[in-house]
N, C-alpha and C positions, 0 to 999 in steps of 0.2 A: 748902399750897403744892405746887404741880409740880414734881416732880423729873426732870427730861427726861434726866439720866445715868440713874437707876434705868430709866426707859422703854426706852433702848438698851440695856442691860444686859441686860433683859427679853427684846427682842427677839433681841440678839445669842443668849443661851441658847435661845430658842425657832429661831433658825435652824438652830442642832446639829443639829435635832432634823426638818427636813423633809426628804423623799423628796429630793431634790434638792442638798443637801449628801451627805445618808447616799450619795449614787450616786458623790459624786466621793469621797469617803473609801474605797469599797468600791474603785473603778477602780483611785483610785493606790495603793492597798494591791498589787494588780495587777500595775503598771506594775513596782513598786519590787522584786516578786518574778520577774519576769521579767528575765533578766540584761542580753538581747539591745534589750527596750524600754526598759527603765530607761537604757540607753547613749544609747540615741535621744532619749527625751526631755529627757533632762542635756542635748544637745548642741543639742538643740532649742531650750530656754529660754536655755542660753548663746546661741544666734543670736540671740533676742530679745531678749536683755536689751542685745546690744550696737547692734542696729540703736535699740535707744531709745534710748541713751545716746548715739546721734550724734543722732538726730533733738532730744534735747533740747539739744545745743549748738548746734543749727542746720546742722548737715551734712545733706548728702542721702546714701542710701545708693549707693556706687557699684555699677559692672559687675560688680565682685569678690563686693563681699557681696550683690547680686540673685541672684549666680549662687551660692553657697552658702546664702542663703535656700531659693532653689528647689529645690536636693539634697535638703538636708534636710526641706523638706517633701514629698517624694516618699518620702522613708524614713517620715515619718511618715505620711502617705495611706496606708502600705506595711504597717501595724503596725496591726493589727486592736485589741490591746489598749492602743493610745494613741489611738486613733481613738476606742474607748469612753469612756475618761477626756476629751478634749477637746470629746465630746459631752454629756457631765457637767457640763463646767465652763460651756459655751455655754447649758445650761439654770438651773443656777445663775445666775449673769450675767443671765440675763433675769426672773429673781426681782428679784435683786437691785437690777435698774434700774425694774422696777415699784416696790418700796419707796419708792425714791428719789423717783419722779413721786408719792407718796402726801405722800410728806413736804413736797415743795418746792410742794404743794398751795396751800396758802397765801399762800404768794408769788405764785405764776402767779395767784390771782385776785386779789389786791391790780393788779398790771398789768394783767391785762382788765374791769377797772370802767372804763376810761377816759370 
């Protein structure tokens, strides 16, 4: 019988372990030792995490928070050593959504037998 938890299991341990995690674990080691980025990026993630949490109640973000959006991502464009890390994370992520199109393989050709 298939165990499809032991298979993610599997894979979660084998992702440890690709060039593309190991780069965002190296970066934000990085990030976190730098005093001046590590500030940057806390307040960076703090602006995201509150523009989703409007966006998932259905607010749009207003003039206010566009306009502290855009500061803070001028600090971060601005930070050589969080530009690395964010470049780590955008290649993971596209790991990560190939997987995804492997996985959900199956479904998409159940729908195009039409």
């Amino acid at each position: 019988m298939i165990n499809l938890y032991d298979t993610a299991n599997q894979l979660e341990s084998e992702l440890r372990q690709v060039p593309e995690y190991l780069a965002i674990k190296e970066a934000f080691a990085k990030v976190k030792a730098d005093e001046a980025a590590n500030t940057i990026y806390m307040e960076y993630r703090s602006v995201q995490e509150e523009m989703h949490a409007k966006m998932m109640t259905g607010a749009m973000p207003g003039e206010d928070d566009k306009a502290k959006l855009q500061e803070v991502g001028q600090k971060v464009e601005a930070n050589e050593v969080i530009r690395v890390l964010l470049d780590a994370e955008m290649k993971f992520s596209a790991l990560v959504q190939e997987m995804n199109r492997i996985i959900m393989r199956p479904i998409q050709e159940i729908y195009d037998e039409r």
